[in-house]
TILO-217543 format. One record per residue: x, z, y of N, C-alpha, C, O in turn; residue in three letters; residue number from 1. Coordinates in pm, 1 decimal. Example, Ala and Ser with C-alpha at 12.3 -4.5 7.8 and 13.67 -1.06 7.14 Angstrom:
// residues 2
SITE        n_u        n_w        n_v       ca_u       ca_w       ca_v        c_u        c_w        c_v        o_u        o_w        o_v   residu   num
SITE     1319.0      780.0     -569.0     1230.0      780.0     -450.0     1320.0      780.0     -330.0     1423.6      846.5     -331.9      Ala     1
SITE     1285.0      708.0     -225.0     1367.0      714.0     -106.0     1290.0      787.0        3.0     1340.9      803.9      113.8      Ser     2
This chain:
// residues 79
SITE        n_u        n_w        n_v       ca_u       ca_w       ca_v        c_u        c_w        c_v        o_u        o_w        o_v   residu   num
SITE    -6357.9     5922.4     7520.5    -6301.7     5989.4     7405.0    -6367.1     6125.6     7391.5    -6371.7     6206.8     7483.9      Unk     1
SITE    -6417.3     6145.4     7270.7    -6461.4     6288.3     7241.0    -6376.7     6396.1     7219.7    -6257.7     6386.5     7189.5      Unk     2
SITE    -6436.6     6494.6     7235.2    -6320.8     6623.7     7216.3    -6383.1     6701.2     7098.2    -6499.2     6695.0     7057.6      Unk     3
SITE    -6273.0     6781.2     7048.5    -6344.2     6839.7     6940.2    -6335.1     7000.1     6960.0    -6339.0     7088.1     6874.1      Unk     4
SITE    -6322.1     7009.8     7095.0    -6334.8     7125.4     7130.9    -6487.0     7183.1     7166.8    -6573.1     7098.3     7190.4      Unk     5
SITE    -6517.8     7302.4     7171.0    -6641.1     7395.2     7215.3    -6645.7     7471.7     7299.8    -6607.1     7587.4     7283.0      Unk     6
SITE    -6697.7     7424.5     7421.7    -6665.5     7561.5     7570.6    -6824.9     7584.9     7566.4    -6922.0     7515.8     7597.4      Unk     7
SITE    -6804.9     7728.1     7508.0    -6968.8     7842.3     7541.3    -7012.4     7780.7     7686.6    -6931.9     7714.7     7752.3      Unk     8
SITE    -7086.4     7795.3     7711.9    -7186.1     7807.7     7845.5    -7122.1     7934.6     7922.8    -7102.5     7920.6     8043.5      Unk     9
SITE    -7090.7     8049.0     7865.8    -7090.3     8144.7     7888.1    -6866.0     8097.3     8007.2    -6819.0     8140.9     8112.2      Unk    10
SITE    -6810.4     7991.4     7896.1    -6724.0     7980.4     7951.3    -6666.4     7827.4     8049.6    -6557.3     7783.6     8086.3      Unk    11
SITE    -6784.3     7792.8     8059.6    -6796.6     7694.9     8173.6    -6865.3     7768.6     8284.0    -6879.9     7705.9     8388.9      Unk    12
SITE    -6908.3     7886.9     8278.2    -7003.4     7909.1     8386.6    -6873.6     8029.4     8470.2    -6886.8     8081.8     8580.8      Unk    13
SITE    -6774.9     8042.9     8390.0    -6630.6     8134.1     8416.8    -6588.7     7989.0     8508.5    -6586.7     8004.1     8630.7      Unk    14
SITE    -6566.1     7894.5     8471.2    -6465.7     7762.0     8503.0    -6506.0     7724.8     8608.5    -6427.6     7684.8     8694.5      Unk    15
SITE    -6630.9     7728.9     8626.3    -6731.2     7693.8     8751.2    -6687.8     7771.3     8872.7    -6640.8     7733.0     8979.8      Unk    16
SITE    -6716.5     7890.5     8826.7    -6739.2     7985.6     8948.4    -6547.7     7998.7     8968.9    -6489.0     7993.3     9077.0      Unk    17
SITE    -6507.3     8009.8     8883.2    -6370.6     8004.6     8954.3    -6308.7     7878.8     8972.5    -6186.0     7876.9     8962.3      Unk    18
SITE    -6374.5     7761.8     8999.9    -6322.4     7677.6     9017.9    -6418.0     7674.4     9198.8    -6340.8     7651.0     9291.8      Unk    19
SITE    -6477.8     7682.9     9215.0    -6577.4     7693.1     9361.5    -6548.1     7798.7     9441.5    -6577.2     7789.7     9560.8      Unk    20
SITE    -6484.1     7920.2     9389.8    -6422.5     8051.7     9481.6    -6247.7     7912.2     9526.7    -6195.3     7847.8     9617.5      Unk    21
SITE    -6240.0     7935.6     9427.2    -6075.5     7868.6     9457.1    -6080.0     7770.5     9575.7    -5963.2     7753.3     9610.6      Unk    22
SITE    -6135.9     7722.4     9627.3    -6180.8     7652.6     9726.2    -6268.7     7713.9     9850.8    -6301.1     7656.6     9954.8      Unk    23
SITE    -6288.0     7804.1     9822.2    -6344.3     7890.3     9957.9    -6475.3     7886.9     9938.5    -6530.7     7894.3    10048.2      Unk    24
SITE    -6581.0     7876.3     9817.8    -6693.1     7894.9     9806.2    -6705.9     8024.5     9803.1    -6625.1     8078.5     9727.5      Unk    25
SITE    -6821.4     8136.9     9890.4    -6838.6     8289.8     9902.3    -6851.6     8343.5     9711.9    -6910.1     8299.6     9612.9      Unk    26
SITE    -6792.1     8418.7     9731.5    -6831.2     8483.7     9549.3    -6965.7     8516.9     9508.0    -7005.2     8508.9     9391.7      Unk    27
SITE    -7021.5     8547.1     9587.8    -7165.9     8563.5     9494.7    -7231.4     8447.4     9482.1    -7304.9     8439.1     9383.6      Unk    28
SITE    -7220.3     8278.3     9615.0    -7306.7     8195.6     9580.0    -7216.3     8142.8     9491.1    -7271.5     8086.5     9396.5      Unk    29
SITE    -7084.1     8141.4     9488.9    -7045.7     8069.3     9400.2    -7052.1     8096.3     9225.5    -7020.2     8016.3     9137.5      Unk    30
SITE    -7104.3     8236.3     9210.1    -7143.9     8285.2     9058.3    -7262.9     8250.5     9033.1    -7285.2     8216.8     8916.8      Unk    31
SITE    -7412.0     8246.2     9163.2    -7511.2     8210.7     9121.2    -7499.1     8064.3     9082.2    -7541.5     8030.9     8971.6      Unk    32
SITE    -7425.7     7942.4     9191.9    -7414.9     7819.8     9143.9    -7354.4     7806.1     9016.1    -7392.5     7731.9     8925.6      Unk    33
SITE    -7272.5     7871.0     9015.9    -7222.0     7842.1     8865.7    -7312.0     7851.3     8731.2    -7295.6     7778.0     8633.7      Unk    34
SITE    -7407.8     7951.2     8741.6    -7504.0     8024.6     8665.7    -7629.4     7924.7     8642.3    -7696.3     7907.7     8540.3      Unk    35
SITE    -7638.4     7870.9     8755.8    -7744.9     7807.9     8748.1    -7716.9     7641.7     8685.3    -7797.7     7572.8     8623.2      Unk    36
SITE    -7571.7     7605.8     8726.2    -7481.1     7457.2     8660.5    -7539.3     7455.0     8537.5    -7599.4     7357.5     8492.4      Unk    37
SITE    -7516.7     7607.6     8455.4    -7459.4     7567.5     8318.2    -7659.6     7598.7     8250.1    -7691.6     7579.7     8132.7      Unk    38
SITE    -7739.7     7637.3     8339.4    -7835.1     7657.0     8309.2    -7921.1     7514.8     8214.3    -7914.9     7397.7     8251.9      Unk    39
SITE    -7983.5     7553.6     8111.1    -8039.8     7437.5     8039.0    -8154.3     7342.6     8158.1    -8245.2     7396.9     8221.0      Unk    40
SITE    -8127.9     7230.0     8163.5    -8234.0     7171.3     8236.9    -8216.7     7204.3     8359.7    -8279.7     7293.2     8416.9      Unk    41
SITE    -8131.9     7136.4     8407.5    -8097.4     7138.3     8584.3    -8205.2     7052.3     8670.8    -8209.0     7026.7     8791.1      Unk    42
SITE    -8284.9     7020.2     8570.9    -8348.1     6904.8     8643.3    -8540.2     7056.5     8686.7    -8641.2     7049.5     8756.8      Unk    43
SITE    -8493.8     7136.4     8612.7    -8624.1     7185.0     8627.9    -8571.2     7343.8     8710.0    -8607.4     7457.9     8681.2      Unk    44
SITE    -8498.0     7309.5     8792.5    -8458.0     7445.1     8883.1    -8534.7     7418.9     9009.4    -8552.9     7308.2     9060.1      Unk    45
SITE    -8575.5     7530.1     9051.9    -8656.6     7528.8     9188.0    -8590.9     7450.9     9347.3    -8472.3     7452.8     9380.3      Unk    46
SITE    -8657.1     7413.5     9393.6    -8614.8     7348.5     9486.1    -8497.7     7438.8     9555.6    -8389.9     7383.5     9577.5      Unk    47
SITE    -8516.3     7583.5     9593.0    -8414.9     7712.9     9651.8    -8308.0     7685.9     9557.7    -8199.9     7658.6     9610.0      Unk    48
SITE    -8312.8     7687.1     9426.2    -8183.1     7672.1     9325.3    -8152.9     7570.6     9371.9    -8050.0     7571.8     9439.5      Unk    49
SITE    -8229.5     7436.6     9356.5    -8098.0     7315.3     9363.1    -8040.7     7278.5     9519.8    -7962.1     7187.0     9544.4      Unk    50
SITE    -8104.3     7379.9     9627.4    -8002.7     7326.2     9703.0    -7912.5     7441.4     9706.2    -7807.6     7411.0     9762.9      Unk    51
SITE    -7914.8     7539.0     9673.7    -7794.9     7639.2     9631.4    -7681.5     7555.0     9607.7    -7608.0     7509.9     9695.6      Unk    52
SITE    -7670.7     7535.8     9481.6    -7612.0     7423.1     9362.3    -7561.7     7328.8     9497.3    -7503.4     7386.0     9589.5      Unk    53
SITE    -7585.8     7191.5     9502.8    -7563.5     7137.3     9645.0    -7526.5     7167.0     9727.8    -7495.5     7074.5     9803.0      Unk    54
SITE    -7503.2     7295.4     9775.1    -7464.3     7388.4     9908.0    -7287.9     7420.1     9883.4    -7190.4     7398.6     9955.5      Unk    55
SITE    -7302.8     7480.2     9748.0    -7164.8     7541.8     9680.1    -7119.1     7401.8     9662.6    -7050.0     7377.5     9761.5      Unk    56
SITE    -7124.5     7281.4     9573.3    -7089.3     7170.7     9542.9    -7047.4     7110.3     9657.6    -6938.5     7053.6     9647.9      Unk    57
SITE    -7098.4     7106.0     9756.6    -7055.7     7057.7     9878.0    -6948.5     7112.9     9972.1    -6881.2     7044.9    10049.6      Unk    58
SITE    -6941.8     7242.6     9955.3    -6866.5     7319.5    10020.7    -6726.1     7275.2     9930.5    -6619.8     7242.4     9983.1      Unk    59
SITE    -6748.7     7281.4     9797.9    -6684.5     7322.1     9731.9    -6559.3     7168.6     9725.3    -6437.5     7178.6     9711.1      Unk    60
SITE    -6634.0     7046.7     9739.7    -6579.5     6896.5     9784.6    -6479.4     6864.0     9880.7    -6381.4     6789.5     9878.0      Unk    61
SITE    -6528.0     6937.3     9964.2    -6480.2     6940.4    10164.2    -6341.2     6973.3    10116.9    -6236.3     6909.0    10120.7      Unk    62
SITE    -6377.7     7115.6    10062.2    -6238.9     7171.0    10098.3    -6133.3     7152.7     9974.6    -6020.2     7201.2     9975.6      Unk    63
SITE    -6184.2     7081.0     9876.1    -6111.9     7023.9     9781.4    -6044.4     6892.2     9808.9    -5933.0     6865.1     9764.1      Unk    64
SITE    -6106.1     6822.3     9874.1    -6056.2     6700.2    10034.2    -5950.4     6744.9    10062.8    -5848.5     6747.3     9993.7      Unk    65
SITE    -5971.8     6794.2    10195.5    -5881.2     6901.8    10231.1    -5763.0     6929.6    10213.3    -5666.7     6896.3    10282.3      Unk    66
SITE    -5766.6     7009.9    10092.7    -5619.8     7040.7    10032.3    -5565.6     6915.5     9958.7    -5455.5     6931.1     9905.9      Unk    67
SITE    -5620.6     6801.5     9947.0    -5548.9     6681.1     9879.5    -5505.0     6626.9    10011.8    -5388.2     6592.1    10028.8      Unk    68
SITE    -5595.0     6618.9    10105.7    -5528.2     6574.6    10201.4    -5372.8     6640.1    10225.8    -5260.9     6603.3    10190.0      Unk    69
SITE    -5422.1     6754.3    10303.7    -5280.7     6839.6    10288.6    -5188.1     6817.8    10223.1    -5087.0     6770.3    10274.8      Unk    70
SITE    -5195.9     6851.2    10063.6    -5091.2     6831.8     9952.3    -5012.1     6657.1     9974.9    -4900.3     6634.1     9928.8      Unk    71
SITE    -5074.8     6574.3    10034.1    -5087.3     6441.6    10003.4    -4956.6     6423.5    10146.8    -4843.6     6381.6    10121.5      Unk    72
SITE    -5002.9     6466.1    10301.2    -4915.3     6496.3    10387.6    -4809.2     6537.7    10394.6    -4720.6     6486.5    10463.0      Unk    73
SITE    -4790.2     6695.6    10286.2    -4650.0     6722.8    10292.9    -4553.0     6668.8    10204.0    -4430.7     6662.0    10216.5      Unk    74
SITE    -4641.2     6625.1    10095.7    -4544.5     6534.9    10030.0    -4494.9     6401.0    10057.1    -4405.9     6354.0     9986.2      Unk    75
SITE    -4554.1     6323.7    10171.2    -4480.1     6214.0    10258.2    -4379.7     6289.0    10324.0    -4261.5     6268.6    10296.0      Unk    76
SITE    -4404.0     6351.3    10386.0    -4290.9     6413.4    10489.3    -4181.3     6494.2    10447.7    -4089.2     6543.9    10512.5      Unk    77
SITE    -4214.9     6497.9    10304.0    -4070.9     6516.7    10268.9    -3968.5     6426.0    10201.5    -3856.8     6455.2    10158.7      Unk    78
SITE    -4042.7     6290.5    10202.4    -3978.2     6191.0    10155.3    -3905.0     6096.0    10272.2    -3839.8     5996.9    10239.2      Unk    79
């Protein structure tokens, strides 16, 4: 389904980076990853950029795991 909404670059690259801090990604890689996400042509970022990107994304997975796990635990145990 399409949306008929419009998110700037400028405000996915906000959504990004605070969506990768919120998870324990460091703040500065997580502004460059973000920066570089919303960048045109991800496919033509330097090898140093894309494992940046990959580094934060990964970090950013684990510990998003993690807290589902968690969330997922205490809510058995309180049932």
């Amino acid at each position: 389904m399409q949306s008929n909404y419009f998110i700037s670059n400028e405000e996915k690259e906000k959504l990004f980076h605070t969506q990768l801090v919120k998870y324990g990604v460091k703040y500065d890689k997580a502004a460059k990853a973000a920066q570089l996400m919303v960048s045109d042509g991800l496919e033509n970022l330097t090898q140093q950029e894309q494992q940046l990107v990959t580094e934060a994304c990964q970090e950013w997975l684990k510990a998003k795991k993690r807290c589902g796990n968690i969330n997922s635990n205490c809510k058995s145990s309180l049932t």
